[in-house]
N, C-alpha and C positions, 0 to 999 in steps of 0.2 A: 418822183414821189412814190414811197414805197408804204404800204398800205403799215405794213411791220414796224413803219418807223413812224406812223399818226395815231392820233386819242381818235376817237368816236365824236368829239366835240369839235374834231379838228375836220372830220368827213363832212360834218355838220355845214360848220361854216362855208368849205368846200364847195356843196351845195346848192349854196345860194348864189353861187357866181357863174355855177359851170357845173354839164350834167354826164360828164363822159368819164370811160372807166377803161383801163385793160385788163382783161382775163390772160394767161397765157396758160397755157394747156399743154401737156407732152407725152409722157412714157418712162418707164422704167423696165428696160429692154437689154439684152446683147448688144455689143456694138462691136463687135472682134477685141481689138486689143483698146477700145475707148471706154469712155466712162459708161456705163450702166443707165445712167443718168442722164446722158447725150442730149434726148431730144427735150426734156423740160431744162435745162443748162441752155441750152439756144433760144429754146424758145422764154422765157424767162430774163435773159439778158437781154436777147433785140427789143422787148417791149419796154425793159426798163428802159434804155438808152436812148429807147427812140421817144418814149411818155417824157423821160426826166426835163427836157429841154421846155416844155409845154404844159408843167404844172398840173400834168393829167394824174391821178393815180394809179400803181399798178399792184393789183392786188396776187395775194400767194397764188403759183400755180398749182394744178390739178397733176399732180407726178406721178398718177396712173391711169395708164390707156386701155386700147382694144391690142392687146395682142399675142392671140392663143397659138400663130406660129410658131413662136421662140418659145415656148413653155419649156424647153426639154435642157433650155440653157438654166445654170444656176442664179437667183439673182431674179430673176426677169418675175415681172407679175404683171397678169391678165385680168381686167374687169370684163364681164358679162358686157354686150354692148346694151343691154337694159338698163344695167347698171350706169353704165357711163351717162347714158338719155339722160336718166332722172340725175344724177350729181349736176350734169350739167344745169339741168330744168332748174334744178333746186337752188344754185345757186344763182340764176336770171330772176327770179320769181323773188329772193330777196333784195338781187341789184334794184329791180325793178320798183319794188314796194316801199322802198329807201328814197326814189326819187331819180335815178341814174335812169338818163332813156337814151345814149347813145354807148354802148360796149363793144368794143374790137376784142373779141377773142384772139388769140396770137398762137398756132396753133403749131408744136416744130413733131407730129408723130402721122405720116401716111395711114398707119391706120383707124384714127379718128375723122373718118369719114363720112361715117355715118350722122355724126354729127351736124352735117353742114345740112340734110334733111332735115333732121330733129328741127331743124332752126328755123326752116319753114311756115312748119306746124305748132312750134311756140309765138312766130311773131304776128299770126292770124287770130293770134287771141291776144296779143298786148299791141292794139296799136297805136299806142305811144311810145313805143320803143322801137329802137332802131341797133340790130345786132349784127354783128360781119364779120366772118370767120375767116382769117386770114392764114394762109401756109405759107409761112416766111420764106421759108426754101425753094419753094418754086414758085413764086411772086413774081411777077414777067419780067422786070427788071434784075431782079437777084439773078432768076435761073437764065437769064440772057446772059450776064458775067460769070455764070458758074460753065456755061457752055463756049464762052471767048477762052475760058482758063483752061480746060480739059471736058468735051463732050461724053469722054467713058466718068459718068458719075453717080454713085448709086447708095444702099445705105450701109452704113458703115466703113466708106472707102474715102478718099483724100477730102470730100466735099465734107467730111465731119467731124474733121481734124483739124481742129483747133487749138490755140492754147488753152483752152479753158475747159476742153474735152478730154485732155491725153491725162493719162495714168501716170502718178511717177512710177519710174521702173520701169514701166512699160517699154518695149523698143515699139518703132515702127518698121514692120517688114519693110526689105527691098522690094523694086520692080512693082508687075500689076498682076492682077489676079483676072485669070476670064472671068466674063459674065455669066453669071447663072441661069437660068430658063423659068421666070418666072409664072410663066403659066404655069409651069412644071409644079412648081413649088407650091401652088394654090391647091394644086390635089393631094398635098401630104401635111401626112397626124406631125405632131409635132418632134418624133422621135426620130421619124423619116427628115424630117426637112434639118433636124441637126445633123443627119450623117451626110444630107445634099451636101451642105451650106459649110459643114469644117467651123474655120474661124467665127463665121457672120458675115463677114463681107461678102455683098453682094457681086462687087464685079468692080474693076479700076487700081489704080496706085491706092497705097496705102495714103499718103501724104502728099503733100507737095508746100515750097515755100513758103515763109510766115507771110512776106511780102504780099501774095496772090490770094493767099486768105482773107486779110484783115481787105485787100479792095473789094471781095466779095461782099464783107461784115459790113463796110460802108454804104454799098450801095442797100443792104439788104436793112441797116438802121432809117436810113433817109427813105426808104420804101413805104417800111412802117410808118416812120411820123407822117409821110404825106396822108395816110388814113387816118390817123388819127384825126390831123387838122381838118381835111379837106373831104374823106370820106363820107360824108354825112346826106341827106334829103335837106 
């Protein structure tokens, strides 16, 4: 159930039977030669896929993040992490005032982390609500089979390469790329860590078979629904 696709009369009803919602949340970032759009594209799908079976609704993602690294890439937008607090707040604060007291946030961007504090501090003042921020990508189950597929896995490299990620025209490089030195990268402005970083990719193969992907995307749907259903107090 896709929020895009019900009336107000139809949440309503909704409602009355059942109190849970999915947020998914991501980024509009670099991703070397992927979509720009990667991590709300993932994260946005898994919630749909994994909500749709269970009647849940899954409401529009949030399609900008935390991240002032990549600024020097074209394309990429940085919210303040104040900013992001309060988007998120703002939008719990009306989940919540609606009647919705169980929300799996679905969360596909590393740097939206600060959020998972924020969430804290908002759920010690609503407690009747019940909120869970979920990073689909490394969900112990997912990042177990992303680690059986290939353990060099990082962002923007074969783990994000997807059908539903790749650019037409795009090629995907051959071979893998070293790893970059990410401590290293936390000490530079954003012009610096473009001359680090080249492409984007963090470090690993570009790609790897549709086969090995889509068993990752299964385990990483069935991850999610399990919160959905079962994640609750």
């Amino acid at each position: 159930m896709r929020i895009a696709d019900m009336t107000w009369r139809q949440v309503e009803s909704y409602l009355r039977r059942d109190d849970r919602a999915v947020l998914p949340i991501g980024s509009t970032e670099q991703h070397a030669g992927l979509s720009l759009a990667t991590d709300i594209i993932l994260a946005a799908r898994v919630a749909l896929e994994a909500a749709e079976p269970l009647g849940v609704p899954v409401f529009p993602g949030l399609v900008y993040g935390i991240t002032p690294t990549f600024r020097a890439y074209p394309g990429t937008i940085s919210l303040k992490v104040e900013t992001m607090l309060r988007l998120v707040g703002d939008v719990l604060d009306s989940l919540a005032g609606q009647g919705f007291r169980r929300v799996l946030i679905v969360n596909g961007h590393g740097g939206n982390a600060p959020v998972l504090g924020f969430l804290a501090e908002w759920l010690a003042t609503h407690p009747k609500v019940q909120v869970r921020l979920h990073n689909w990508w490394n969900a112990p189950r997912t990042w177990a089979q992303v680690q059986a597929t290939d353990p060099i896995a990082s962002h923007a490299s074969w783990m994000e390469n997807f059908p539903w990620t790749r650019v037409l025209g795009e090629p995907v490089p051959k071979g893998a790329k070293p790893m970059i030195d990410p401590e290293r990268l936390r000490l530079m402005a954003p012009e610096a860590a473009r001359a680090y970083l080249g492409d984007g990719n963090y470090g690993g193969r570009y790609g790897r078979p549709d086969r090995e992907m889509l068993a990752i995307w299964k385990v990483a749907v069935e991850e999610t629904q399990d919160l959905i259903e079962n994640g609750w107090l």
